[in-house]
C-alpha positions in Angstrom: 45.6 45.6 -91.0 45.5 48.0 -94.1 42.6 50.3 -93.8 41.9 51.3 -96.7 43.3 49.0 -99.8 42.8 51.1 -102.8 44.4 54.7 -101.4 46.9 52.6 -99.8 47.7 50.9 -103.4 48.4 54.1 -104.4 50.0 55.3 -101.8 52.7 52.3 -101.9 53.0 53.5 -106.1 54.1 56.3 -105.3 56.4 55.3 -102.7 58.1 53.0 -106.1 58.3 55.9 -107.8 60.1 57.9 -105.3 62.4 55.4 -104.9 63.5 54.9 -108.5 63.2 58.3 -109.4 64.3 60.2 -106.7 66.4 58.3 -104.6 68.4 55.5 -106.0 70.1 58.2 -109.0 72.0 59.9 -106.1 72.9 57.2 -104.1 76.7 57.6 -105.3 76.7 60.4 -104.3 75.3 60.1 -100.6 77.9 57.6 -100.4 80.7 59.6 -102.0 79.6 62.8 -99.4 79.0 60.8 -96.6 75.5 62.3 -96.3 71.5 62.7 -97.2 71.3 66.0 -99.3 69.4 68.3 -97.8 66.8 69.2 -101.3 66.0 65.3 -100.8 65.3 65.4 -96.7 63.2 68.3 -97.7 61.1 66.7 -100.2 60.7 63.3 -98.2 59.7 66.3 -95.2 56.5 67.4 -97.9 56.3 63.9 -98.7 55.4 62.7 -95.2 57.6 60.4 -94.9 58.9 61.6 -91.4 55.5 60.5 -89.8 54.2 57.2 -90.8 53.6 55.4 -87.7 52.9 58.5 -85.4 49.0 59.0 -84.9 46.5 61.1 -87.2 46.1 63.8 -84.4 49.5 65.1 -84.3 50.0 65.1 -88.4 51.3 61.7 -88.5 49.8 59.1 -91.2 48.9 56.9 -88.2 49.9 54.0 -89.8 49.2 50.3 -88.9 51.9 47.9 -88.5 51.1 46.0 -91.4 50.7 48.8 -93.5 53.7 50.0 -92.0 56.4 47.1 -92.9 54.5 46.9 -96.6 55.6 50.7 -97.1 59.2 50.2 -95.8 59.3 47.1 -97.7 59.4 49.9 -100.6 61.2 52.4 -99.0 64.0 49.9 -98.3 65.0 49.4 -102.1 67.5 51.9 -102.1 70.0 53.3 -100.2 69.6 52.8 -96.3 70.9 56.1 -95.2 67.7 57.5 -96.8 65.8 55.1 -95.0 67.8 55.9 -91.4 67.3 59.8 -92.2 63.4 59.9 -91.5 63.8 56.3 -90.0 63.9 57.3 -86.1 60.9 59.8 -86.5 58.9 57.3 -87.8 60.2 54.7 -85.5 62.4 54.2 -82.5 62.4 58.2 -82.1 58.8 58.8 -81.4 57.8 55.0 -80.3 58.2 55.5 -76.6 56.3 59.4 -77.2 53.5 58.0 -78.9 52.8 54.7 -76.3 53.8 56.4 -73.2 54.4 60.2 -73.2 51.9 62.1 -71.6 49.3 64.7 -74.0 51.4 67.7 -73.2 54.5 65.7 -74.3 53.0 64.2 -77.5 51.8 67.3 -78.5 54.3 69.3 -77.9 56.8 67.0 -80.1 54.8 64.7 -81.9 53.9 67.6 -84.6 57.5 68.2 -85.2 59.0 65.3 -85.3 55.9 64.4 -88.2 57.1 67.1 -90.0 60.7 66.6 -89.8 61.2 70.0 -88.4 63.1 67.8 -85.0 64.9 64.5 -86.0 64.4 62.1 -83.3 67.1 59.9 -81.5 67.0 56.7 -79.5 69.4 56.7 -76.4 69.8 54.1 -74.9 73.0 51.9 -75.4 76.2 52.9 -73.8 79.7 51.4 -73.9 79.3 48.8 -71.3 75.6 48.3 -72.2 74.4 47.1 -75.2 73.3 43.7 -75.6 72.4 43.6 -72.3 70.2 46.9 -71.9 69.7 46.9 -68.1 73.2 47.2 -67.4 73.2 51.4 -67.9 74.9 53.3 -65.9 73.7 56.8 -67.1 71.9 58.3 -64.1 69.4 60.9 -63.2 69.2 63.1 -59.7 66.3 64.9 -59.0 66.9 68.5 -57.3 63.4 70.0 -56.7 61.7 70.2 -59.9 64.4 68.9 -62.0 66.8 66.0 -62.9 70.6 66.1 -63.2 71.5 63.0 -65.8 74.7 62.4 -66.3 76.4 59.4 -68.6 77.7 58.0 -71.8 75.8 56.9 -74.8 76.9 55.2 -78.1 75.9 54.1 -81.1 73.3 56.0 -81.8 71.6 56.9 -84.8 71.3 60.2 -86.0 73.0 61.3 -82.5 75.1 64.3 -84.7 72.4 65.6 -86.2 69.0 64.9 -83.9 67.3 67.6 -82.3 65.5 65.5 -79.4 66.7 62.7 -77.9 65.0 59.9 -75.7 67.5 59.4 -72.8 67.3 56.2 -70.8 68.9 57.0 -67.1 68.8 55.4 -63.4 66.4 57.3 -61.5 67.6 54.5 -58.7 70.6 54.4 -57.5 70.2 51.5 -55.5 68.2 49.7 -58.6 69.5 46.7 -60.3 68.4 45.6 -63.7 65.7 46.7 -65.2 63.8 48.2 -62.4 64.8 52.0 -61.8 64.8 52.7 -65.1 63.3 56.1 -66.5 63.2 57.6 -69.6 63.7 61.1 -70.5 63.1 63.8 -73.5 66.1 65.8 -74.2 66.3 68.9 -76.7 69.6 69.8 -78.5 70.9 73.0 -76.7 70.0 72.1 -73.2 72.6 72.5 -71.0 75.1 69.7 -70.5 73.7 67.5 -73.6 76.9 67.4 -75.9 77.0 65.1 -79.0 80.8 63.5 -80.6 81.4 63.2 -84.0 80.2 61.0 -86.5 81.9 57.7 -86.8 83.6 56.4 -89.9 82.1 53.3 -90.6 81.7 50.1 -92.4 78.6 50.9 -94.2 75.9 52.9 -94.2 77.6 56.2 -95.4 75.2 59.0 -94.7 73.7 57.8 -91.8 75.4 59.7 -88.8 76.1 57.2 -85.4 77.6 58.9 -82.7 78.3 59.4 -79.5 75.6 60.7 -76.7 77.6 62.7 -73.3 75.1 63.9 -70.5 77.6 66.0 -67.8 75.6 67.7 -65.4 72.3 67.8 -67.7 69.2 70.0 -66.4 66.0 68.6 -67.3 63.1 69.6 -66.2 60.7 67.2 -64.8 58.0 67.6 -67.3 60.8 66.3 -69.4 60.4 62.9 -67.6 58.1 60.2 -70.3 54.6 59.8 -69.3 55.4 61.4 -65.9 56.4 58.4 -63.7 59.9 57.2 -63.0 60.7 53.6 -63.3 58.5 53.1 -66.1 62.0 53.4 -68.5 63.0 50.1 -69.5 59.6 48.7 -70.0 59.0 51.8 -72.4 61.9 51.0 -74.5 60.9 47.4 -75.4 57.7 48.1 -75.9 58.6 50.1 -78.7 61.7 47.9 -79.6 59.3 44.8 -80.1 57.4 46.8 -82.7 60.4 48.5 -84.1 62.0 44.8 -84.9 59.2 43.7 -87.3 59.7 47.2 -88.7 63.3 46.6 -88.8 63.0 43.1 -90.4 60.6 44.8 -93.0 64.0 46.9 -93.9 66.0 43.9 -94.3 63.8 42.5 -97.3 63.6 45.6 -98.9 67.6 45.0 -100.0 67.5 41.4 -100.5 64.9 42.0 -103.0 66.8 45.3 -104.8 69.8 42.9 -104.8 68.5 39.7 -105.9 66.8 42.6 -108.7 70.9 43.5 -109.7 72.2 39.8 -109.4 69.3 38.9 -112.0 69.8 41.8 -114.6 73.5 40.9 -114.7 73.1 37.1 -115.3 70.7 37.6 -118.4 73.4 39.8 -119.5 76.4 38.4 -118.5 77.9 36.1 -121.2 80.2 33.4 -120.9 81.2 29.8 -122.8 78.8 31.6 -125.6 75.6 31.9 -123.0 73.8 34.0 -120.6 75.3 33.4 -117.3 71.9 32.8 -115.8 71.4 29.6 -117.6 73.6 27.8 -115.7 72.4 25.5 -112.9 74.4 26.8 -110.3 73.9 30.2 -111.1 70.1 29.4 -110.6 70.6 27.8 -107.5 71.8 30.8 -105.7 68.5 32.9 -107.5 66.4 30.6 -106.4 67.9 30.3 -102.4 67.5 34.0 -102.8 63.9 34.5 -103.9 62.8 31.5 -101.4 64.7 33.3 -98.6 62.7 36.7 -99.3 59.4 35.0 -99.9 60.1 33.2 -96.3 60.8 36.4 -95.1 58.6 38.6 -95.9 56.1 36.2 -95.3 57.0 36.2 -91.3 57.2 40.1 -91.5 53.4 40.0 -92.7 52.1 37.7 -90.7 53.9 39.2 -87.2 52.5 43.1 -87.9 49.3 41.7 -88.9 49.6 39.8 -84.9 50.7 43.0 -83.7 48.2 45.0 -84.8 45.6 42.2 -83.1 46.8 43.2 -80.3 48.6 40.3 -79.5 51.5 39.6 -77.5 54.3 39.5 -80.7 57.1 39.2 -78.6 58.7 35.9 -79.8 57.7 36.5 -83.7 59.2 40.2 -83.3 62.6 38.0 -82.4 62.4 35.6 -84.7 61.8 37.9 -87.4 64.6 40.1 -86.8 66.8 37.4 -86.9 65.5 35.5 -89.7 65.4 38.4 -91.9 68.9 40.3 -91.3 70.6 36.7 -91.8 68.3 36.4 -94.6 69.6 39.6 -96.0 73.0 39.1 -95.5 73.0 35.8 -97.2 71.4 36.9 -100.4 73.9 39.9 -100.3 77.2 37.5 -100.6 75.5 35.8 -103.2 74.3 38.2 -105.0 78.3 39.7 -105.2 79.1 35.7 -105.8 77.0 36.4 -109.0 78.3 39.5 -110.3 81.7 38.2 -109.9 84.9 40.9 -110.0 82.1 42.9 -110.5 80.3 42.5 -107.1 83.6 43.5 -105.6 84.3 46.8 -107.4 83.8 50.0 -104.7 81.5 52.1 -106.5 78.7 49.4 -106.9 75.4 49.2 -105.7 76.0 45.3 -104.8 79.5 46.1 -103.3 77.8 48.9 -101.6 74.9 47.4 -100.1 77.0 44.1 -99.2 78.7 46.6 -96.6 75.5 48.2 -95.4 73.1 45.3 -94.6 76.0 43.7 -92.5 74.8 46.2 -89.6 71.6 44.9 -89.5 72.8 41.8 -87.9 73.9 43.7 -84.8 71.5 46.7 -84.0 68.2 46.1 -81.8 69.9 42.6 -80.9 72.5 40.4 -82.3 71.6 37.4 -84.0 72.8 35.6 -81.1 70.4 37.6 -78.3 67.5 37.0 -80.1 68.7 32.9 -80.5 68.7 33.1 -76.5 65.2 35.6 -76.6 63.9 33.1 -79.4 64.6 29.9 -77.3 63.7 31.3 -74.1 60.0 32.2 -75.0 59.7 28.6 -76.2 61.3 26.9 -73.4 58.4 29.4 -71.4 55.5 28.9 -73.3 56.4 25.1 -73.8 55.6 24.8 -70.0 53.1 27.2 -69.5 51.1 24.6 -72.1 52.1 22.0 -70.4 55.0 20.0 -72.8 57.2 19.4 -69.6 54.7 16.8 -68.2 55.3 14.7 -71.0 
C-alpha cells in the first residue's frame, strides 16, 4: 500500500539521486577501506534513512511494506554495505521492538535507533544454530529481578559496531525447540556483552559480521521483549517473514544496477567491426536478465502488498527470498560473462558486486531451507483444501 503517491514519487527521486550522487562515486573506496565513511552514515542519519519501517510516533517514516521494498529497490543500486549500514535499524534490528516490545521499550529505543544515534543488531544464530534456529544454546537465568545469559553468537551483522542488540536465549532449560525461547535487548557496555572482530570476507567489504559472546551477562528484566518469556522464537519470525520480502527487494536492486553495466558495455564494446550487443547471444543473456528482474520484482510487489493486507505471507515471503537471491546471482555471472576479462578485473563494480550478492543466497535461509519451507506450506495447504482426497 503506498499512502500517498505523489510525495512518495518524490520521495523515491530523491532516493535516485542519492544513490548516484552520493553513494555509488565512493564505492571504491568503501571497498578499498573496508568500511562506510562516517560524513556519508551522517548524512543518510539527516536523511532518514535509519528509520523507514519504524512507526511515525517514535520518528520513524512508518513505512508500509510495499512502500518499503519500492524504496530499497532504489536504495539497493549501489553498494550493499551502505545498504547493511542503516539496514538492521530499519529492519531486522527494530522488527521484533516495533511488533512486540512493550511502550516503555519502544520508546525508549525506537527514537534512537530512527535517528541512527544506536545501530541495531539481530542475534540470533550461533555456531551450531543456523539453519535450524531452534537449536540455540545461548541461555538466560533469572536471579531476582534479573537474567544471567550466557552463549555464542555468529554471523551477525553489524555485531562490531552495534550499540543494541536483540539477544535470542533459553529462558527453559528443560525446553526443546522452539518453545522456551525469549528474546532480550542488550546495550553495548553492559557487563558481560563482549563483541570479536570483524571477519574478512568474501564480499560485502564495509559491512562488519562478527561474533556475539554473552559470559555471565546482567540484564535486567525490563530488558526482556514485550515482558513475557517464551514469546522468543515466535518474535523472530515474525519479523523474519517480513524482513525476507524486504530482503528480496535488496536482491533486485543489484540485478538491475548490473544488468545497467552489462548493457552500457555491449553498445560500447566492439568486436568483428560491431557493437557487441548485436549479437544474438549476447542478447540472450540481456534478455534472461531483464525477464528474471521483471519476474522478480513482480513477486516482491505483489507479496508486501499481501503483507500489508494483513495476510498470512508466509509461503510468498519464502518463495521470494529464494527466487530473487538466485535470481540475482544468475544475472550477476552473466553480467561478468558479458563484460568478459573485464568482469573479472578486481576493482570493478561487476567483479565487485558478483562477490557481494553471493551472500544473499545464504542469510535469513539458504536456498535449500526455504525449498523445504516452500514445499512444506504447499504440501499443508494442499490438504487443508482438500487435494489429498483426490
Amino acid at each position: 500500500m503506498i499512502r500517498d503517491s505523489t510525495v512518495f514519487s518524490a520521495f523515491l527521486e530523491t532516493v535516485r539521486k542519492f544513490v548516484v550522487s552520493e553513494a555509488v562515486p565512493i564505492e571504491a573506496e568503501i571497498e578499498r577501506r573496508d568500511e562506510v565513511p562516517e560524513h556519508l552514515v551522517q548524512r543518510m542519519r539527516e536523511l532518514g534513512y535509519f528509520g523507514w519501517s519504524i512507526p511515525e510516533e517514535y520518528g520513524g517514516s512508518g513505512m508500509t511494506v510495499e512502500e518499503l521494498v519500492l524504496a530499497a529497490i532504489e536504495f539497493s543500486q549501489c553498494s550493499p554495505a551502505i545498504r547493511a549500514r542503516v539496514g538492521t535499524n530499519t529492519g531486522i534490528g527494530s522488527g521484533v521492538i516495533v511488533n512486540d516490545g512493550t511502550e516503555v521499550q519502544k520508546a525508549r529505543f525506537l527514537p534512537l535507533l530512527t535517528s541512527g544515534e544506536m545501530t541495531g543488531s539481530f542475534a540470533l544464530t550461533e555456531p551450531n544454530a543456523g539453519s535450524d534456529a531452534t537449536a540455540i544454546r545461548t541461555s538466560a537465568v533469572r536471579q531476582g529481578d534479573k537474567y544471567i545469559l550466557n552463549g555464542h553468537k555468529r554471523f551477525i551483522t553489524n555485531a562490531p559496531i552495534a550499540d543494541l542488540f536483540t539477544v535470542f536465549a533459553r529462558t527453559d532449560p528443560e525446553s526443546r525447540g522452539a518453545k522456551g525461547i525469549s528474546a532480550f535487548l542488550v546495550e553495548r557496555g553492559t557487563e558481560g556483552l563482549r563483541t570479536g572482530p570483524a571477519y574478512q570476507k568474501m564480499g560485502q567489504a564495509g559491512s562488519p559480521v562478527g561474533d556475539v559472546y554473552l559470559e555471565d551477562c546482567v540484564v535486567s528484566e525490563d530488558m526482556l521483549v514485550g515482558g513475557l518469556e517464551g514469546l522468543g522464537f515466535e518474535a523472530a519470525m515474525k519479523t523474519l517473514v517480513r524482513q525476507r520480502i524486504h530482503l528480496s527487494a535488496l536482491c533486485v536492486g543489484p540485478a538491475i544496477r548490473l544488468l545497467r553495466d552489462a548493457v552500457d558495455h555491449a553498445r560500447s564494446r566492439e568486436q568483428f567491426g560491431k557493437p557487441i550487443s548485436e549479437f544474438q547471444l549476447v542478447q540472450g543473456m540481456l534478455a534472461d536478465s531483464q525477464t528474471d528482474i521483471f519476474a522478480a520484482r513482480s513477486m516482491v510487489l505483489e507479496s508486501a502488498q499481501r503483507c500489508d493486507a494483513g495476510r498470512d505471507v508466509r509461503l510468498e515471503a519464502s518463495m521470494c527470498k529464494y527466487f530473487a537471491s538466485e535470481m540475482c546471482g544468475r544475472v550477476a555471472d552473466r553480467a561478468v560473462q558479458i563484460l568478459g576479462g573485464y568482469g573479472y578485473l578486481a576493482g570493478t563494480a561487476v567483479e565487485r558486486f558478483y562477490r557481494d550478492v553471493r551472500l544473499f543466497r545464504l542469510y535469513e535461509g539458504t536456498s535449500q531451507m526455504h525449498q523445504l519451507t516452500i514445499a512444506k506450506l504447499v504440501i499443508r495447504n494442499a490438504e487443508s483444501d482438500g487435494w489429498g482426497a483426490h
